[in-house]
C-alpha positions in Angstrom: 0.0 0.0 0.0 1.1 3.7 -0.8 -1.0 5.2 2.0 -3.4 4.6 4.8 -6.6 6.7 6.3 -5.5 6.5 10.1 -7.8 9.2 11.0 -10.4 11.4 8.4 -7.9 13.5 6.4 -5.3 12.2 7.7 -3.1 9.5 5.6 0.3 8.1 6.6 2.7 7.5 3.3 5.1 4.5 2.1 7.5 7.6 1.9 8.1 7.8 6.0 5.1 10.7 6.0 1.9 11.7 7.5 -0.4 14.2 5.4 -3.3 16.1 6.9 -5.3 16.5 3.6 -7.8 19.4 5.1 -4.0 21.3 6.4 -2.2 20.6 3.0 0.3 19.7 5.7 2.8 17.2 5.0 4.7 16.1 8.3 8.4 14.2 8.6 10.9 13.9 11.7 14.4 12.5 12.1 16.6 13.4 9.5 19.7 13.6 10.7 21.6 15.1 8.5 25.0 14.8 8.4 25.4 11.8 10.1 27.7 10.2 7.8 29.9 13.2 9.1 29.6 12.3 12.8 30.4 8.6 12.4 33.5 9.9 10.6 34.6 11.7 13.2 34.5 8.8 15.5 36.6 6.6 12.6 33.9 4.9 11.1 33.2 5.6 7.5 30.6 5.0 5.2 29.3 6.4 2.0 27.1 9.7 2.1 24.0 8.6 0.6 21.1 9.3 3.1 20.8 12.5 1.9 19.7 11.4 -1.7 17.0 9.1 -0.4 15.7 11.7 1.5 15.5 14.1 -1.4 13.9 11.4 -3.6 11.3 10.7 -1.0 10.6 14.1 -0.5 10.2 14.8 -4.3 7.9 11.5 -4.4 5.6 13.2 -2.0 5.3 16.4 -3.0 3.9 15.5 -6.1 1.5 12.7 -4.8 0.4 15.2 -2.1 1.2 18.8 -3.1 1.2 20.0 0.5 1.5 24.0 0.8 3.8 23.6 3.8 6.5 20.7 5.3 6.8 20.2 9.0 9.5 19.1 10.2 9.4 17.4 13.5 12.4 17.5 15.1 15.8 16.2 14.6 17.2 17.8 11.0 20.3 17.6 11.5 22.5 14.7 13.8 25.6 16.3 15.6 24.8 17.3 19.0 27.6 19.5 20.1 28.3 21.5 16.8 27.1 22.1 13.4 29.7 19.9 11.4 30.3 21.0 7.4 28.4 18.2 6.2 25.6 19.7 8.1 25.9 23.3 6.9 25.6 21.7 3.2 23.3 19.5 3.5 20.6 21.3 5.8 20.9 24.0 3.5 20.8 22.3 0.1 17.7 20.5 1.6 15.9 23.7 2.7 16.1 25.2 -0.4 14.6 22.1 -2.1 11.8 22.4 0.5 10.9 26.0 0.1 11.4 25.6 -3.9 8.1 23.9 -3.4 5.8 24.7 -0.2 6.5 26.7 2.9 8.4 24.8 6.1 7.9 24.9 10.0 10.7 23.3 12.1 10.7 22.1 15.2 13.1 21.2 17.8 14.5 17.6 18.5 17.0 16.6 21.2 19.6 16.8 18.1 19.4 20.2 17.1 21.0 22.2 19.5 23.2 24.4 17.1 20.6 24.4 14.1 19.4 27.7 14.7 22.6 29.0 13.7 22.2 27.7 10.2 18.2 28.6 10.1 19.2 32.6 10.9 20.5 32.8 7.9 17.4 32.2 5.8 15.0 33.7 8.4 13.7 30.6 9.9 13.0 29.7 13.2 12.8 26.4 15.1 9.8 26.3 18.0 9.2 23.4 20.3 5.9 22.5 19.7 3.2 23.4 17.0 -0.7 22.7 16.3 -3.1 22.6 13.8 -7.0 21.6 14.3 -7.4 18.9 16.6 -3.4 18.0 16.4 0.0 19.2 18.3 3.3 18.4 16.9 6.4 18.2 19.3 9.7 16.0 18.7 8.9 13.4 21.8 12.2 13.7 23.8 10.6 16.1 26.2 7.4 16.0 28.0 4.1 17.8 26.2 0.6 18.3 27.0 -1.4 18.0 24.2 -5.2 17.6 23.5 -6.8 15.7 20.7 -4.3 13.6 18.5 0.4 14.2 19.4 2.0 13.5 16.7 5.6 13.2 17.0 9.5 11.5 15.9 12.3 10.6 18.3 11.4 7.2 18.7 12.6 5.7 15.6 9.8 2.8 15.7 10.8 0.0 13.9 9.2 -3.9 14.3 11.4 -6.7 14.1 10.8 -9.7 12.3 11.9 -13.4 12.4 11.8 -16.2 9.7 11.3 -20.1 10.4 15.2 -20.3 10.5 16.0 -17.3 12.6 16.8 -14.6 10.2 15.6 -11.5 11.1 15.0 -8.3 10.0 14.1 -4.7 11.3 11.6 -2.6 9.4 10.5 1.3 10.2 7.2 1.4 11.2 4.1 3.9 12.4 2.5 3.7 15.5 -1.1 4.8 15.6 -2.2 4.9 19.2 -6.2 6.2 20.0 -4.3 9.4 21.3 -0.6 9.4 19.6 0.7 8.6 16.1 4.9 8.1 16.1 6.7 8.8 12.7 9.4 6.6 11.4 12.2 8.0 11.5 12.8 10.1 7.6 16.9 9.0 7.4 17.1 5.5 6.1 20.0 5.0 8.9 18.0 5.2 12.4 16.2 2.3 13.1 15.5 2.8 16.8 12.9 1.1 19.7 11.7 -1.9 18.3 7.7 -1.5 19.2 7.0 -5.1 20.7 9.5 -4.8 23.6 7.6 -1.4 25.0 10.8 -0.1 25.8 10.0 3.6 24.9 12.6 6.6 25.4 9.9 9.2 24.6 8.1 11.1 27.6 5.2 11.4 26.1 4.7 8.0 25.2 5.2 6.8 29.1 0.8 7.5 29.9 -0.1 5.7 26.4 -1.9 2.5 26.0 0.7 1.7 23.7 -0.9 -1.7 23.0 -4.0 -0.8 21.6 -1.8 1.0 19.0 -2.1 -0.4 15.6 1.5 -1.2 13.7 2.3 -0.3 10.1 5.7 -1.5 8.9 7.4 0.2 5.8 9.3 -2.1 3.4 11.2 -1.2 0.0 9.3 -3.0 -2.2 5.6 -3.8 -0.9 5.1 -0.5 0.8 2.8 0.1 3.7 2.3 -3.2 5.6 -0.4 -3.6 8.2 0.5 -5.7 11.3 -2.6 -5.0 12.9 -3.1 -4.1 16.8 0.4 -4.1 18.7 -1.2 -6.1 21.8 -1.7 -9.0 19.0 1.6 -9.0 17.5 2.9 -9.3 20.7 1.0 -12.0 21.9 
């Protein structure tokens, strides 16, 4: 599947997305750009190719969805403790693409401590939380009040699968809670919490039912996978 209804107007994408259709918002979290750059810096290297797919999924959705604005929630960039050159490059080369095509809103993840610097110099600001009808946006890592429907990153949800002969497998995945829906993360690098162990690093996921949540996994080639209600796969 390409997309899902999770709630009226609002559809969760293949392409690591939610879209409100009555906001013509289009919502993603957990970038982390330049994170090729920080693992170099600790001696481990690997090609720079996040970046790209990020690019290519953003292009994908802007023309399924043609949203007039792009939040981003939380987590842009990956180098806590200074903005590394990668960074500087690629937040900006990505911004630009954005605002080529629809207006942006960013807010603040646990990772972005020195991204204002590069936001000043195209007028942009970075808030902690944001809403919009009946939903409030915030990155997770901190706690949030919220009424209606949170919708937030951090988390990195993934599900992890097993074969018959132990292979297994991690995919990125949506959780879509009565109260809360959790992104994937956007970077193809950060898998994080795997849902089934309830081992959450989020605040504001510690007062959710998390079980009555409903799991969608994202693979490559099928798309949008529906693993039904997170109490089940568990059990």
């Amino acid at each position: 599947m390409d997309d899902v209804e999770v709630l009226p107007g609002a559809k969760i994408s293949r392409h690591h997305a939610l879209f409100l259709e009555d906001h013509s918002l289009l919502v993603i979290a957990d970038l982390h750009l330049g994170y090729e750059g920080a693992l170099l810096e600790q001696g481990v290297s690997i090609p720079r190719f996040q970046k790209n797919v990020m690019v290519e999924r953003l292009k994908r959705l802007l023309e399924k969805y043609s949203p007039a604005r792009i939040l981003i929630d939380g987590d842009f960039k990956h180098e806590f403790s200074k903005n590394l050159v990668q960074e500087w490059d690629e937040v900006n080369e990505v911004l630009d693409f954005i605002l080529s095509q629809a207006d942006v809103e960013l807010l603040r993840g646990n990772h972005d401590n020195f991204l204002k610097t590069i936001l000043a110099k195209k007028g942009l600001d970075l808030s902690a939380t944001s809403a919009v009808g009946g939903y409030t946006f915030a990155h997770g890592h901190v706690e949030v009040s919220w009424k209606g429907t949170l919708v937030m990153g951090h988390e990195h949800p993934s599900l992890g699968l097993r074969d018959k002969i132990g292979a297994t497998v991690k995919l990125p995945c949506f959780l879509v809670t009565p109260t809360v829906i959790v992104l994937p993360a956007f970077s193809p690098l950060a898998l994080g919490t795997d849902v089934t162990t309830l081992d959450f690093i989020s605040p504001p996921l510690r007062g959710v039912s998390a079980e009555e949540g409903r799991v969608y996994a994202v693979e490559d080639e099928a798309g949008l996978l529906d693993f039904g209600m997170l109490k089940d796969i568990r059990r």
